[in-house]
N, C-alpha and C positions, 0 to 999 in steps of 0.2 A: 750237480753242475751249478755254478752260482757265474755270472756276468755281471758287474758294473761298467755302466755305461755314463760318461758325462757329456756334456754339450754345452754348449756358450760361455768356453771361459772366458771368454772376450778380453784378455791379455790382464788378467786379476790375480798379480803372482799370489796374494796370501791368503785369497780362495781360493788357489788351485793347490795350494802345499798343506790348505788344512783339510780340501775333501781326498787328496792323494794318503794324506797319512789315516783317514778316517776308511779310505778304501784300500789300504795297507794292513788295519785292524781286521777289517772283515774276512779278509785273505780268498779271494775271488779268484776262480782258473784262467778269469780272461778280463780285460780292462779293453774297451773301444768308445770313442770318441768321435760324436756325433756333430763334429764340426763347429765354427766359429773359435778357432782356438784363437786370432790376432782379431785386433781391431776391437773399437769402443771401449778400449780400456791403454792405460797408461804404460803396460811393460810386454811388451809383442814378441821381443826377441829372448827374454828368461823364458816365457811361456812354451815359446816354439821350441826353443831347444829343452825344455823339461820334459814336455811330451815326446819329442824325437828321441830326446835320450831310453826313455824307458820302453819303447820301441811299441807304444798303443797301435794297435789299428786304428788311422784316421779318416774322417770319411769329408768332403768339402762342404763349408759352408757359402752363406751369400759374402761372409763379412771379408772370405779369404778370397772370393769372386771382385767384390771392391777393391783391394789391394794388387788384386793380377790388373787388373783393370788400366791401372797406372803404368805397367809394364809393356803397354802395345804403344807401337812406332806410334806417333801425332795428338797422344794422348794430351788432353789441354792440360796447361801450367797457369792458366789465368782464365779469369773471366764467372762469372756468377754461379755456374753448373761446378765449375775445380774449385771455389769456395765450400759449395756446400759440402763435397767432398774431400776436404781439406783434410780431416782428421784422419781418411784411410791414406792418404798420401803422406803422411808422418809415421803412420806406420809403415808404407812402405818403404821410407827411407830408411828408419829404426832396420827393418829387419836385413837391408842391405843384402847379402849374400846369399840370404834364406831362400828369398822369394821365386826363383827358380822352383824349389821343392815345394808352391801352393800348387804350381801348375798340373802335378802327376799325380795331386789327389785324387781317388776315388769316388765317383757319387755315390755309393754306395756300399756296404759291407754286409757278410751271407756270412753265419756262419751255421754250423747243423746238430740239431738238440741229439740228445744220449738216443731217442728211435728215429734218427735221420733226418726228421723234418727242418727246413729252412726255418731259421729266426734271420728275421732282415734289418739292417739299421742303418736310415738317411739322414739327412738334415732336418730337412721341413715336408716333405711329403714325396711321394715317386712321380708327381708331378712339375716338383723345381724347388731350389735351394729358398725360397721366397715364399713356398703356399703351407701355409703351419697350418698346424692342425691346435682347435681351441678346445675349452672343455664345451663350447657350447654349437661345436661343427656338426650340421645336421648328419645324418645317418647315411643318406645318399648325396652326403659329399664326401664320406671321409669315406667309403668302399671306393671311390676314384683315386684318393689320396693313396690308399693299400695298394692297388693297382694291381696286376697278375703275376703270374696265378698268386691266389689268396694263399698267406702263411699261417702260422699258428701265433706268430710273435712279431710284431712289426713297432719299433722304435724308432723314437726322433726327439727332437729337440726346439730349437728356432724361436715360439714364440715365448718362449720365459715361464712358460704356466705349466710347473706340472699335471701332468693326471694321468690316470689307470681306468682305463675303459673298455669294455669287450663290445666285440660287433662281430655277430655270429659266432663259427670258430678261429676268430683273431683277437689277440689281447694286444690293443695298443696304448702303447707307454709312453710319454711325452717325458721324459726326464728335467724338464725346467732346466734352469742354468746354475751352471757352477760360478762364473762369474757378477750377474747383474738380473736375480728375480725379479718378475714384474710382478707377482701376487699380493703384496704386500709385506709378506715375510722375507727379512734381507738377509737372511739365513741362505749359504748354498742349499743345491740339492743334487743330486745325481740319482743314478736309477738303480736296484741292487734287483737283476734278475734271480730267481730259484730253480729248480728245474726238478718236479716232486712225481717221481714215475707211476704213481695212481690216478695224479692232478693237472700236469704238466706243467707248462710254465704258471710260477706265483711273480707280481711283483710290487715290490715297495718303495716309495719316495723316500731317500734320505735327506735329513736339513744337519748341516753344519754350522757352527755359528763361525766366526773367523774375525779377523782387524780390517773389520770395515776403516778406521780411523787411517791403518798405514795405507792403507787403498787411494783414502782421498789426498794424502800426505802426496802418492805418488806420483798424479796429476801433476801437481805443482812440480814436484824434485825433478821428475825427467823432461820438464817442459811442455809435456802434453794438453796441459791446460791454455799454455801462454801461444804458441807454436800451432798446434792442431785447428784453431778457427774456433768462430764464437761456438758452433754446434756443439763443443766440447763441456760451455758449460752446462747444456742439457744432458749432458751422460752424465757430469757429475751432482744433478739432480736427482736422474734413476737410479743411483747407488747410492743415494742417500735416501729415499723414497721409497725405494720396492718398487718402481710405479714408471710403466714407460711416460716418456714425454717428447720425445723424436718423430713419433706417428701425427701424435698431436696437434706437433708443430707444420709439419710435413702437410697437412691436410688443411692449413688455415693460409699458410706462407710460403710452401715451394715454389708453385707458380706466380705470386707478388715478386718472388726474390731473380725468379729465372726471367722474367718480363723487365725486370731493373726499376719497378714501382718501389722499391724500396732495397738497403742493405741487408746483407743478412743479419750483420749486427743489431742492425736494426730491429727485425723480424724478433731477434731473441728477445731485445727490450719488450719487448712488445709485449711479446707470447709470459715473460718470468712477470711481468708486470700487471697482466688482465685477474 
């Protein structure tokens, strides 16, 4: 049995058509997707419909949580908090039609290895689309992350960092992102499960290289740079980077920006400037 798993395209059509044809070579019995397929990236609506097309199990992210977000009656159109969230509200315009079908995603997808046992795959952990699991998540936090009953195989995604870890009889996979790694390597990656009935589940980090260049081309062509809010050009730092810079920013200037001490524009100068 062989599984690839991707997660955080984050709307990266030509790293999702070069880890699709790279998990097209492998020739896999099952392809599921661990969420963040729209948002933080420049083409939301090629992405959604590539994946729907092909008909992956999808499982919800927070970025798809951001964009439903927009979709509730009173939802604000202005003011410092709809700024900072400016860019998932371009997406949700982008995806128009789509966004109805963020709503009936799944938190979660089970599927059952060749001796029965549950292999499980979330976003970010079985405690929310937001609580990632790191390579350096202590021991007694990532068994709460697992959550019950224990599996043999529990996958995710969310924070950009692949890894391959065992804790007890559980092998957890972090598959990093197909869209925008944070590791340093701007290389996709996706997860290529095995399934070896001596050993049971094997797995490995795949890195695809792809056109980072059309990536950042796309910002610009679809407006998503000019459109989306300053925050935008900090994504198009982490795809140039490897290297988050949203957390960074988030932790030195949300609360300046949400108190009205300053623009967000501003905040960005600030933060691309120190």
């Amino acid at each position: 049995m062989k599984i690839a798993i991707l997660a955080d395209i984050h709307a990266n059509l030509p790293a999702l058509l070069a880890v699709t044809a790279h998990v097209d070579a492998w020739q896999p019995d099952l392809v599921i997707v661990a969420g963040d397929v729209v948002n933080r990236g420049p083409r939301p609506a090629e992405c959604w419909r590539f994946v729907a097309e092909r008909q992956w199990p999808t499982v919800r992210g927070n970025h798809e949580d951001y964009v439903l977000a927009h979709a509730v009656p009173g939802a604000p159109r202005s003011g410092p908090l709809f700024e900072i969230f400016r860019s998932s509200f371009w997406t949700y315009e982008a995806l128009n039609g789509a966004v109805p079908a963020l709503a009936v995603m799944p938190f979660q997808h089970s599927f059952l290895a060749p001796d029965g046992s549950e292999a499980r795959v979330v976003h970010a952990s079985m405690r929310g689309t937001r609580d990632g699991i790191f390579p350096d998540t202590p021991d007694e936090v990532l068994h709460t992350q697992i959550g019950r009953p224990v599996v043999p195989l529990f996958v995710v995604g969310h924070t950009h960092w692949p890894l391959v870890r065992r804790l007890g009889h559980t092998l957890v996979v972090n598959v990093g992102a197909v869209g925008m790694p944070f590791d340093g390597d701007p290389r996709a990656s996706y997860g290529q499960l095995t399934w070896q009935d001596a050993q049971g589940w094997h797995a490995r980090i795949a890195r695809v290289p792809y056109d980072r260049d059309q990536t950042a081309r796309d910002f610009v062509a679809t407006g998503f740079l000019a459109e989306g809010g300053p925050l935008v050009e900090l994504m198009l730092i982490e795809l140039q980077r490897a290297r988050s810079q949203l957390y960074s920013w988030s932790v030195a200037y949300e609360k300046p920006v949400l108190a009205g001490e300053l623009t967000l524009a501003e905040s960005v100068r600030l933060f691309c400037d120190r």
